[in-house]
N, C-alpha and C positions, 0 to 999 in steps of 0.2 A: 234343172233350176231348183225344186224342190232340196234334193242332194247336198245343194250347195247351200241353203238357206238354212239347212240343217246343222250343216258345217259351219259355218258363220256362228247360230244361236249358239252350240255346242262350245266353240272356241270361244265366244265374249264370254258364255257364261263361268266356261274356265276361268277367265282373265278377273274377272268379277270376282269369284271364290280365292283367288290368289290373292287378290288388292284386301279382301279383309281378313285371310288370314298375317297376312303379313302387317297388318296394322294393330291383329292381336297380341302379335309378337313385338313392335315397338310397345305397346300398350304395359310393358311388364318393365319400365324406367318409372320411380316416381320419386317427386323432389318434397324436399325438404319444407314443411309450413311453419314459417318462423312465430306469427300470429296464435294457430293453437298448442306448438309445441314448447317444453318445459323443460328444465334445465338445473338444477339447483346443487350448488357448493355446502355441504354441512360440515362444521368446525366444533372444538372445544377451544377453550382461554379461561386464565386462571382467575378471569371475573363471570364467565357466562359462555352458554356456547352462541354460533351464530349461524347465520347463512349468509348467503350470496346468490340471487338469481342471476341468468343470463336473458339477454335482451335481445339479443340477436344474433341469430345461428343459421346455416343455410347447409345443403350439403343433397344427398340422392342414395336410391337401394334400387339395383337392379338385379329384375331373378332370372335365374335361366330356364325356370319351369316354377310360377307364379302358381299353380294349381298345388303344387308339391313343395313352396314355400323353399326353394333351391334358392339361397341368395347366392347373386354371382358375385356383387357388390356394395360395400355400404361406404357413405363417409358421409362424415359430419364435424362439420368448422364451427369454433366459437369465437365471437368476435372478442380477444380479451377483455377488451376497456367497457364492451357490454357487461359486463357483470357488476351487478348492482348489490348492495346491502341497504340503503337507503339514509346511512348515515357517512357524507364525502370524506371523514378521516380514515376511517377503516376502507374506504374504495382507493385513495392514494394510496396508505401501504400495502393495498391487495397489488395495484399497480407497481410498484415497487418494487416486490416480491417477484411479482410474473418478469419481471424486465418488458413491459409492455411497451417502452419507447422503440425498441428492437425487434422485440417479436409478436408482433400485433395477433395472432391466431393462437387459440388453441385445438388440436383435431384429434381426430379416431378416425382411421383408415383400417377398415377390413384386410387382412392378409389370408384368413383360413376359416371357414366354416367344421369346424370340430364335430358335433352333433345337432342333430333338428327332431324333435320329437312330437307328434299330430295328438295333441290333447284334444281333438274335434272341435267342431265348429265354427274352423277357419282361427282354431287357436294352438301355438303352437312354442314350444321350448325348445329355445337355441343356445347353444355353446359354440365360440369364438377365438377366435386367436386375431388382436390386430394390433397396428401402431398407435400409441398414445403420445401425442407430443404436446411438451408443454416448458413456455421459456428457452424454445432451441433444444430440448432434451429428447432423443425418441427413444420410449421404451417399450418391447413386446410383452401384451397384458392379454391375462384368461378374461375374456368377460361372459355372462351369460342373462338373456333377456328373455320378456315375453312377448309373441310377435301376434300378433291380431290383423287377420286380413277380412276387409267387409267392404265388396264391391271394388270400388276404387281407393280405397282409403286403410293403409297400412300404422300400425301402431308398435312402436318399439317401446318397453318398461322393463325398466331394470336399474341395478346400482352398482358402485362398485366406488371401494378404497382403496387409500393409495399414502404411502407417507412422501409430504413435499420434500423432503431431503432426498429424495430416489430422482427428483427432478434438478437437484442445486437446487434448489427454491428454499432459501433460508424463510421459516415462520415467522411472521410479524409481529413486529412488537409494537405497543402502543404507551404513553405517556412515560418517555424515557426509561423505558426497557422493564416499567414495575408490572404490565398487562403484557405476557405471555401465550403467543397461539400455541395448539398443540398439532404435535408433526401430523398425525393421520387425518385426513378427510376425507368424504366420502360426497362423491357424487352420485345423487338420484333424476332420472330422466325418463320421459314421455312426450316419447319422439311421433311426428306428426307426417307422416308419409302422404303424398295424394299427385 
């Protein structure tokens, strides 16, 4: 009887240490915080440069070894028509531009993790290869960021340029073609993992 009660503790307790290691393991998916995360369009024009926020973006990073900052997966969607300047004539022709009646999204889809390098303290430098799609366009981009993991709460920072003619995306022009955008822009982001 004894024997058996042994067996029994022994086996739940198994079954016990399996149910949270494997909950460790889902534990290494986290989504996207459209709330603390950041986003920002930077331009020039032959009156002034500008920006562009984004308002609403959702997407997830999952690692295959969380400890060792191994990303297995990353993406991250922007809502096009979310991007704000706070002035609605340059948001029409940003709209315009994107063909946003068409293609409501813009994304970055992870294809390759390049290099990952442990600057300590759960801080670390990553090099990428993914898809950048923008206006129906997809094109394969280096990108490279800084990744901060602190308990549950991961942080992507980083930026990266790009000329809108690499996308068909003619540059906008404003008050009958005399206000000129200039082809490269440069997005910077601070992305909100948890």
């Amino acid at each position: 009887m004894t024997a058996n009660k042994n067996t029994y503790r022994t086996t739940f307790g198994l079954l016990i240490f399996l149910l949270i290691i494997s909950n460790i393991a889902l534990a290494q998916e986290f989504d996207l915080k459209n709330n603390t995360s950041s986003l920002t369009v930077l331009g020039t024009s032959s009156l002034h440069d500008w920006e562009i926020d984004a308002e609403e973006q959702n997407g997830k990073i999952v690692f295959s070894d969380l400890e060792a900052a191994e990303i297995g997966q990353l993406q991250v969607t922007v809502v096009a028509e979310s991007l704000k300047s706070g002035k609605s004539g340059m948001d029409k022709n940003t709209y315009k531009a994107l063909k946003t009646s068409k293609y409501k999204d813009i994304s970055f889809v992870l294809a390759e993790v390049t290099k990952t390098s442990d600057k300590g303290n759960g801080n670390y430098a990553v090099s990428v290869i993914g898809d950048l799609t923008i206006a129906g366009v997809k094109k394969r981009i280096p990108l490279q960021f800084s990744l901060k993991i602190s308990g549950d709460k991961i942080t992507l920072t980083g930026e990266t340029s790009f000329n809108m003619t690499d996308y068909n995306i003619e540059p906008p022009k404003a008050l009958l073609g005399t206000i000129t955008t200039g082809d490269e822009v440069t997005i910077k982001f601070n992305t909100i993992f948890q």
